[in-house]
PDB file of N, CA, C, O and CB in Angstrom:
ATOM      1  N   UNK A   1     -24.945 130.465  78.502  1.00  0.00           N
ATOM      2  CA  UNK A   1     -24.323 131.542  79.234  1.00  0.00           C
ATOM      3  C   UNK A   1     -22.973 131.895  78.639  1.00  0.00           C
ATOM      4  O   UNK A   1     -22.668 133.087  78.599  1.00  0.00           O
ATOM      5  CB  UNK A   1     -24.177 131.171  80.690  1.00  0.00           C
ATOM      6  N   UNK A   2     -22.294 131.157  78.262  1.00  0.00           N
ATOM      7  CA  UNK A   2     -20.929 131.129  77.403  1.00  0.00           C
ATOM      8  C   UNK A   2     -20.881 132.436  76.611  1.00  0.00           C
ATOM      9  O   UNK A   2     -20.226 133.401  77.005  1.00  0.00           O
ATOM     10  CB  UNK A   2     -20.847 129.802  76.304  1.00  0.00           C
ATOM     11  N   UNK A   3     -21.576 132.436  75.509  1.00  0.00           N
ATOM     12  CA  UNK A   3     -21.474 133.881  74.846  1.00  0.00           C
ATOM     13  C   UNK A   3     -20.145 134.170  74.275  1.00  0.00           C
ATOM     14  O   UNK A   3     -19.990 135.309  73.833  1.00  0.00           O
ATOM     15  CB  UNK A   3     -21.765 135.024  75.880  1.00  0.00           C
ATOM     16  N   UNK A   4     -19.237 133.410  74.211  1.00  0.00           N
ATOM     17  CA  UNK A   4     -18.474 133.208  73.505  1.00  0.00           C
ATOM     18  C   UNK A   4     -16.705 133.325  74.620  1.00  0.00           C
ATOM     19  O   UNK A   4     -15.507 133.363  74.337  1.00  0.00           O
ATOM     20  CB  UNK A   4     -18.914 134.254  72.241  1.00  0.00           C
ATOM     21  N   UNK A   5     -17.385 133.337  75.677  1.00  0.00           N
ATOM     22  CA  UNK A   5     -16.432 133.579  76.810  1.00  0.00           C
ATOM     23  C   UNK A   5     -15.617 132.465  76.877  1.00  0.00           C
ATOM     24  O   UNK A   5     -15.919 131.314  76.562  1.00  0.00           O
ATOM     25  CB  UNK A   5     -17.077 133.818  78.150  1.00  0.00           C
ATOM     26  N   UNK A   6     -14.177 133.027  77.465  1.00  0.00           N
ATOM     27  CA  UNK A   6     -13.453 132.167  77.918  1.00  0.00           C
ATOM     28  C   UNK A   6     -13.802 131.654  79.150  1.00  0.00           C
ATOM     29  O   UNK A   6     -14.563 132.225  79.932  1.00  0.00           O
ATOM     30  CB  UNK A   6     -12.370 132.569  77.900  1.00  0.00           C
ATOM     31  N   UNK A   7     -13.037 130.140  79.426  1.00  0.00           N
ATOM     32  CA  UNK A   7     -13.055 129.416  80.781  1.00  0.00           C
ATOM     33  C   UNK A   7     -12.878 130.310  81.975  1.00  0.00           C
ATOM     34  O   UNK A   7     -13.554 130.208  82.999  1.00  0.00           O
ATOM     35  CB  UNK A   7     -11.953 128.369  80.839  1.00  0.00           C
ATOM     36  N   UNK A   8     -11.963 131.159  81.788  1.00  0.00           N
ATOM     37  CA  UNK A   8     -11.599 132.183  82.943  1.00  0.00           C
ATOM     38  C   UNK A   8     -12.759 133.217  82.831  1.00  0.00           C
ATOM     39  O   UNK A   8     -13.571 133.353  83.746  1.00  0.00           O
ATOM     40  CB  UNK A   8     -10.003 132.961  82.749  1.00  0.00           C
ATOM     41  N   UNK A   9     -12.793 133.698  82.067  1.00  0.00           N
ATOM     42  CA  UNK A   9     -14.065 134.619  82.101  1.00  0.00           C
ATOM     43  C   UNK A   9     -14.859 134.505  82.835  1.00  0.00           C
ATOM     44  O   UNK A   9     -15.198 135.256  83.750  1.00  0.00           O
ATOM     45  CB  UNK A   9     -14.754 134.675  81.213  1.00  0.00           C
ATOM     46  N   UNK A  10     -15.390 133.192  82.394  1.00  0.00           N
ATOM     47  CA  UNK A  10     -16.632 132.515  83.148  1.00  0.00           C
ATOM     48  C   UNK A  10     -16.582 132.648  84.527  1.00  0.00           C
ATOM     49  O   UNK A  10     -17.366 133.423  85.075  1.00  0.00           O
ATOM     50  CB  UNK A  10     -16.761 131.038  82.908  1.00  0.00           C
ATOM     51  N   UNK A  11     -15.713 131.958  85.223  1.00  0.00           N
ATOM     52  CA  UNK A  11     -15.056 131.656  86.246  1.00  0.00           C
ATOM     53  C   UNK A  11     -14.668 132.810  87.315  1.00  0.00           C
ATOM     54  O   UNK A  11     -14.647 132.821  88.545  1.00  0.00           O
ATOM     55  CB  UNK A  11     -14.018 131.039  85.740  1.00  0.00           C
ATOM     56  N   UNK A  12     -14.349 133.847  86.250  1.00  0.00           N
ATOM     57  CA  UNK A  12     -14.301 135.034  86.872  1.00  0.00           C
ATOM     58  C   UNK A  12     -15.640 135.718  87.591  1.00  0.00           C
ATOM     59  O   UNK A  12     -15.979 136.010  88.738  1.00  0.00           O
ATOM     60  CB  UNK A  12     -13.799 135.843  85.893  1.00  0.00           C
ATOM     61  N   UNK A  13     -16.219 135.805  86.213  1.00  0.00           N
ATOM     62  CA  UNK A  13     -17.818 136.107  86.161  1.00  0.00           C
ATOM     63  C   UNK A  13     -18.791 135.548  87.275  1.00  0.00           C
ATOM     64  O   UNK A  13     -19.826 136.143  87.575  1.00  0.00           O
ATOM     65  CB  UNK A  13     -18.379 135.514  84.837  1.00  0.00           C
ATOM     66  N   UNK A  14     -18.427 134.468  87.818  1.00  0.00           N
ATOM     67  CA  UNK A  14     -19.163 133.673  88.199  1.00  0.00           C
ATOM     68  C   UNK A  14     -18.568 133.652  89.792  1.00  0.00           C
ATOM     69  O   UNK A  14     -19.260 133.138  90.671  1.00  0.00           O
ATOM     70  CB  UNK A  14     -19.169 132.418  87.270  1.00  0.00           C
ATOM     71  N   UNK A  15     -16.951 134.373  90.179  1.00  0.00           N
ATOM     72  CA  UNK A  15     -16.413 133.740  91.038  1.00  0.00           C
ATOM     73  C   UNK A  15     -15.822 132.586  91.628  1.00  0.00           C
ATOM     74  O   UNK A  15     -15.344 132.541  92.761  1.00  0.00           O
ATOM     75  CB  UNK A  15     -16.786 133.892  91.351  1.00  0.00           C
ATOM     76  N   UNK A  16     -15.879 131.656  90.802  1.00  0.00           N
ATOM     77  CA  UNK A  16     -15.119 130.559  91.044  1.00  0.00           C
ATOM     78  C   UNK A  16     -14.149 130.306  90.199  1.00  0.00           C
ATOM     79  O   UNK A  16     -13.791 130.872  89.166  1.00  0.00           O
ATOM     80  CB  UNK A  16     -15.788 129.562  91.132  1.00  0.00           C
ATOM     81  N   UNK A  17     -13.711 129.245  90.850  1.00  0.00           N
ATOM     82  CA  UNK A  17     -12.313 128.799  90.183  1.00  0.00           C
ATOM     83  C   UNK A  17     -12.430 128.072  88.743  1.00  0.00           C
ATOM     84  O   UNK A  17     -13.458 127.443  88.492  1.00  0.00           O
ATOM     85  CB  UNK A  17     -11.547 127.721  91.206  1.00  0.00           C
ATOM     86  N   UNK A  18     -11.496 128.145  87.895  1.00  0.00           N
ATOM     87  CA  UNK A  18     -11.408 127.896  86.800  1.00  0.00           C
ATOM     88  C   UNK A  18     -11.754 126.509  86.545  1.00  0.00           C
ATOM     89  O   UNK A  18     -12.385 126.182  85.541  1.00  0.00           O
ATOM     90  CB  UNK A  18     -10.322 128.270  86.436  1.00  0.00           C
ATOM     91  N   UNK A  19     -11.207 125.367  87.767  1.00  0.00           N
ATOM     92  CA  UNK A  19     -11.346 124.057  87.804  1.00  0.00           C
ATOM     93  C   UNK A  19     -12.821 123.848  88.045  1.00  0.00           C
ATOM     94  O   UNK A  19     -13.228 122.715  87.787  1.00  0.00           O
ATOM     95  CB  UNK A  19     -10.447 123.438  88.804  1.00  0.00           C
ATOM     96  N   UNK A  20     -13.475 124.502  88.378  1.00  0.00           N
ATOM     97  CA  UNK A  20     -14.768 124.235  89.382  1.00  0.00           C
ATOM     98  C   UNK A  20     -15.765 124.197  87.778  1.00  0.00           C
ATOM     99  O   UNK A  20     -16.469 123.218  87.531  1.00  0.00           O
ATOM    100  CB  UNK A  20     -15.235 125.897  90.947  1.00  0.00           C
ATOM    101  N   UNK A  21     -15.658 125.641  86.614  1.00  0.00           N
ATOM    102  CA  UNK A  21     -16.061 125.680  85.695  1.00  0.00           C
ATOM    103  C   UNK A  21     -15.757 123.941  84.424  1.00  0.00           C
ATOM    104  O   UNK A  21     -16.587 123.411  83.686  1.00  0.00           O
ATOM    105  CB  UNK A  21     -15.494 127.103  85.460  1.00  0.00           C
ATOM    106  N   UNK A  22     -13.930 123.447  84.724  1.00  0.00           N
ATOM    107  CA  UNK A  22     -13.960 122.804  84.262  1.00  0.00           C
ATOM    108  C   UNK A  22     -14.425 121.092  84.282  1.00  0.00           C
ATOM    109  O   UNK A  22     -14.413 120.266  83.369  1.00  0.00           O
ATOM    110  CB  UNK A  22     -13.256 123.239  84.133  1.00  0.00           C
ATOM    111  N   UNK A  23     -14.829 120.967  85.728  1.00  0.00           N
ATOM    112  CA  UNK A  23     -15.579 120.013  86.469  1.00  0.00           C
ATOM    113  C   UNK A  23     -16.923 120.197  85.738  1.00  0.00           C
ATOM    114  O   UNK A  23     -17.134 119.446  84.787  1.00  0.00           O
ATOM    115  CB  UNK A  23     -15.605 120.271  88.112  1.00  0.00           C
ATOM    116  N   UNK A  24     -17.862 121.115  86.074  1.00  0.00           N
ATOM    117  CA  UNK A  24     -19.099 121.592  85.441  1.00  0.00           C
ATOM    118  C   UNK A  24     -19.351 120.810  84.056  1.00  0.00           C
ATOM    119  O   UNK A  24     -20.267 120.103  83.635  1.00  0.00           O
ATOM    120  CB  UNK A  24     -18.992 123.191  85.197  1.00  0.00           C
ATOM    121  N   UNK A  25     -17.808 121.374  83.409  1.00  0.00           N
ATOM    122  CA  UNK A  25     -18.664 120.787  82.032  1.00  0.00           C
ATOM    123  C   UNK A  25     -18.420 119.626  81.726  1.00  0.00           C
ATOM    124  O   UNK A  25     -19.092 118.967  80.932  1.00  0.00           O
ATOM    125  CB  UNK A  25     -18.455 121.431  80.753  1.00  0.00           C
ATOM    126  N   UNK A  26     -17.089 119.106  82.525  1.00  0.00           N
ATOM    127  CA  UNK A  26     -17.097 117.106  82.283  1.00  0.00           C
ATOM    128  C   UNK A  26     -18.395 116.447  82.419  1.00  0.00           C
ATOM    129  O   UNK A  26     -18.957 115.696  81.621  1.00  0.00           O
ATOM    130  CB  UNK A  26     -16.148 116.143  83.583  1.00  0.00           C
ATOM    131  N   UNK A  27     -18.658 116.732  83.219  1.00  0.00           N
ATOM    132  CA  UNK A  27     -20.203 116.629  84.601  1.00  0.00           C
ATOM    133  C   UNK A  27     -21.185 116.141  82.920  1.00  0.00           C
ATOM    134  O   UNK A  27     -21.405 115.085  82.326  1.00  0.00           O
ATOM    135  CB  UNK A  27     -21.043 119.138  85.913  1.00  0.00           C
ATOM    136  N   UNK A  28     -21.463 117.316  82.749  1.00  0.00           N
ATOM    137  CA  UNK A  28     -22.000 117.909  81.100  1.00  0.00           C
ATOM    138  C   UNK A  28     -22.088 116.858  80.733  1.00  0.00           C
ATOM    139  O   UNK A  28     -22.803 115.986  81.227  1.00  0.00           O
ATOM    140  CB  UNK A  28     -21.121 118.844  80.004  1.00  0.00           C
ATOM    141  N   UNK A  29     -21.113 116.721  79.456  1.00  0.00           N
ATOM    142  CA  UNK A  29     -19.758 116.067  78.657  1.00  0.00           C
ATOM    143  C   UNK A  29     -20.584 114.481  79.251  1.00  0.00           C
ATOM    144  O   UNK A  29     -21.612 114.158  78.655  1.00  0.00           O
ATOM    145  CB  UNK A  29     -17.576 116.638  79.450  1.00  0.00           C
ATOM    146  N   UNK A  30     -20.208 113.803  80.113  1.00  0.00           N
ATOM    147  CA  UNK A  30     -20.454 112.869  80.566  1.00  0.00           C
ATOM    148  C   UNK A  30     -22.250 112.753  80.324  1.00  0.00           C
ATOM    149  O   UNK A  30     -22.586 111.806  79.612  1.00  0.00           O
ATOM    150  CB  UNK A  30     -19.785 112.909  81.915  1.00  0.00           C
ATOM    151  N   UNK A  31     -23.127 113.440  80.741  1.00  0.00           N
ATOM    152  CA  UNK A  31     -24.597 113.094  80.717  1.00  0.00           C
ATOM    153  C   UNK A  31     -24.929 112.939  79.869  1.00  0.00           C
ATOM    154  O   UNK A  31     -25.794 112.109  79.587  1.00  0.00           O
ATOM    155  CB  UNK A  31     -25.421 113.703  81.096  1.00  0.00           C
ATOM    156  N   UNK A  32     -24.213 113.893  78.905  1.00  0.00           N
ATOM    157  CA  UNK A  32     -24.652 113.997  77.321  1.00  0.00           C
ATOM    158  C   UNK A  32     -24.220 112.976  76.506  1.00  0.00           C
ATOM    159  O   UNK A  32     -24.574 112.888  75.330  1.00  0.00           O
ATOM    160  CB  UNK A  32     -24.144 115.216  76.627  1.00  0.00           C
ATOM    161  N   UNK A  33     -23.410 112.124  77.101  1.00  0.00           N
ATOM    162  CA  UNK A  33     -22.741 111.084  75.972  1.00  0.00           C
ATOM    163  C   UNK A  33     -21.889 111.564  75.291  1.00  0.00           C
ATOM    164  O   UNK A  33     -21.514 111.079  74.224  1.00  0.00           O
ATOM    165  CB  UNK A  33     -23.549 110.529  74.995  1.00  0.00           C
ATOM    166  N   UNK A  34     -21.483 112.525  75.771  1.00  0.00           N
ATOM    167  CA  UNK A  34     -20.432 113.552  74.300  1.00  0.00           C
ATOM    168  C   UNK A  34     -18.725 112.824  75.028  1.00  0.00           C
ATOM    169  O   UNK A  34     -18.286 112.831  76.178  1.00  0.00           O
ATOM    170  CB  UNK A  34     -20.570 116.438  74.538  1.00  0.00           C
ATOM    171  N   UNK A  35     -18.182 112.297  73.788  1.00  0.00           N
ATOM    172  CA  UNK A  35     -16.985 112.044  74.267  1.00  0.00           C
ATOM    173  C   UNK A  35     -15.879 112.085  73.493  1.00  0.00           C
ATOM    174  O   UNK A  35     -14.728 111.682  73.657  1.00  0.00           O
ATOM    175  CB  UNK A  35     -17.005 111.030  74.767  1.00  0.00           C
ATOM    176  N   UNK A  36     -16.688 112.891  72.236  1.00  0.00           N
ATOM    177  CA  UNK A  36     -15.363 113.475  71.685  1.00  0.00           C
ATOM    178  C   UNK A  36     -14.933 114.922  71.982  1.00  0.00           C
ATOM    179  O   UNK A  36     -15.398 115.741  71.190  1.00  0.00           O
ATOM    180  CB  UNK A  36     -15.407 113.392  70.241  1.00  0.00           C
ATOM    181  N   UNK A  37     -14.207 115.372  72.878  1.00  0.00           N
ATOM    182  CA  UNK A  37     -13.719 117.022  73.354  1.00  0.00           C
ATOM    183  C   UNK A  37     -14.265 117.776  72.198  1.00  0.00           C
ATOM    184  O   UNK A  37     -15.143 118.625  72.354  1.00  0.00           O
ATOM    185  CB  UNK A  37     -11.827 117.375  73.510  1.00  0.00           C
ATOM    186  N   UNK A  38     -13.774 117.489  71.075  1.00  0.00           N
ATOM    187  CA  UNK A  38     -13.950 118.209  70.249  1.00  0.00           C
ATOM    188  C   UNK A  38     -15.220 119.193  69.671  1.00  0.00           C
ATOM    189  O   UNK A  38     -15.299 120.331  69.209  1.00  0.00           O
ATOM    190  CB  UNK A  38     -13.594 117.534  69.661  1.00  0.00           C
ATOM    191  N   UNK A  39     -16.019 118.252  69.924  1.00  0.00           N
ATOM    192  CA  UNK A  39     -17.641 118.854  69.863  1.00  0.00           C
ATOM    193  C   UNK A  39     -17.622 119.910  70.806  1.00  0.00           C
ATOM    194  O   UNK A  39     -16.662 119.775  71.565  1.00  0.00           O
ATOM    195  CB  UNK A  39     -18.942 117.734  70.324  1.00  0.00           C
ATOM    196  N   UNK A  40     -18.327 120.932  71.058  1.00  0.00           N
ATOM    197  CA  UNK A  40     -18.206 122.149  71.599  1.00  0.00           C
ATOM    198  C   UNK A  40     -19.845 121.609  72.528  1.00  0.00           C
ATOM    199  O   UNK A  40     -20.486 120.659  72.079  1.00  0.00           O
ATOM    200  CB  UNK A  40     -18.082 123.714  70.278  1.00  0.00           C
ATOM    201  N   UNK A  41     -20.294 122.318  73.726  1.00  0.00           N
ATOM    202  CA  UNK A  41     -21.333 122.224  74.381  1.00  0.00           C
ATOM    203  C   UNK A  41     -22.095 122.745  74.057  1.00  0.00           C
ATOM    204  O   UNK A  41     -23.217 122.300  74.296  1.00  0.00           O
ATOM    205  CB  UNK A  41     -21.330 122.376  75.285  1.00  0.00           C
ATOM    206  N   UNK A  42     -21.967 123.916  73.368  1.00  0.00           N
ATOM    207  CA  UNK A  42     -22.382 125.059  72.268  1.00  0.00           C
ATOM    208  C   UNK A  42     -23.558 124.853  71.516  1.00  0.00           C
ATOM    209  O   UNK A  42     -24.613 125.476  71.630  1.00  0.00           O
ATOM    210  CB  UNK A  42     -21.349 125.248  71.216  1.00  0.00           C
ATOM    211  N   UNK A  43     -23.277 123.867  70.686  1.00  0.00           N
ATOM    212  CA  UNK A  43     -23.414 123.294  69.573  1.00  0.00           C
ATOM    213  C   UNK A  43     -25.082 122.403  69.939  1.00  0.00           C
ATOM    214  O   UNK A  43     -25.606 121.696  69.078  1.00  0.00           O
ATOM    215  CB  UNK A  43     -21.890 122.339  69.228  1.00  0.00           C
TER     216      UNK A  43
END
C-alpha cells in the first residue's frame, strides 16, 4: 500500500494517527525477524 508514501500520508490516508501507522509496522518488523531498521518493509 506504501507506494512510496510517507508515514503521514499514510496515516492521513488512512485516518489515523501517525503513531498508530508506526506501531503497525514494529508489529511487522517484529514477526518478520527484521531487526535491522534499515531494511525497508518494501523490500
Amino acid at each position: 500500500m506504501n507506494q512510496g508514501k510517507t508515514t503521514r500520508e499514510i496515516a492521513d490516508l488512512m485516518g489515523v494517527a501517525k503513531s498508530t501507522i508506526d506501531s503497525h509496522r514494529l508489529i511487522i518488523r517484529h514477526r518478520l525477524k527484521l531487526t535491522n531498521r534499515k531494511a525497508t518493509l518494501q523490500s
